[in-house]
C-alpha positions, 0 to 999 in steps of 0.5 A, spaced: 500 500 500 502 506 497 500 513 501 501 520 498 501 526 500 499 530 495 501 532 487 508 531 485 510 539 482 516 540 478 519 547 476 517 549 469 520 556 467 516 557 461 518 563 456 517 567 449 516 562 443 523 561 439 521 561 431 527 563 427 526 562 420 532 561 415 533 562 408 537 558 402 538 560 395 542 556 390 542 557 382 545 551 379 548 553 371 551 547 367 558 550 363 559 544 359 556 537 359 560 535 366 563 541 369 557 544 373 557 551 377 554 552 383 552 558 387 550 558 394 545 563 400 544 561 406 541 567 411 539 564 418 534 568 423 532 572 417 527 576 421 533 578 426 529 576 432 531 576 439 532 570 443 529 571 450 533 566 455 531 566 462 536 570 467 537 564 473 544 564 474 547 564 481 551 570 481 544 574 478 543 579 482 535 579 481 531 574 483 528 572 477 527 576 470 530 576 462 536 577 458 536 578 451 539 573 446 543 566 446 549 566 443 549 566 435 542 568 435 543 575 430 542 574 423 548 571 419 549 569 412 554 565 408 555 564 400 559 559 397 561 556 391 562 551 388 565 547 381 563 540 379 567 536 374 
């Protein structure tokens, strides 16, 4: 027989939603029969949105709160190329 005490509760910190929306272009041009270009855009966050993290730390000198942005979280592009043969 098993007693219980009441619900068990964990913590859940719950925060705004994440939605980044990334972004690729590729433009493909036959030279010859064989040999193939490639090119390449690639922009991820494209909407430049901040990510909130909570602010939980040890050494925080508030209780409880937000801070803005996880690491690499701002727009980056990358081009690239590319020679097939």
């Amino acid at each position: 027989m098993f007693a219980t005490i009441g619900p068990v509760r964990t913590l859940v910190l719950t925060g705004p939603m994440v939605a980044n929306i990334d972004l690729s272009l590729r433009k493909r041009v036959v030279i010859t029969g064989r040999v193939v270009y490639e090119f390449s855009l690639d922009v991820f966050n494209v909407m430049n949105r901040v990510t909130w993290v909570p602010n939980t730390g040890i050494s925080s000198t508030t209780l409880a709160g937000w801070q803005a942005g996880l690491p690499g979280s701002a727009r980056t592009m990358q081009i690239g190329t590319r020679i097939s043969w």
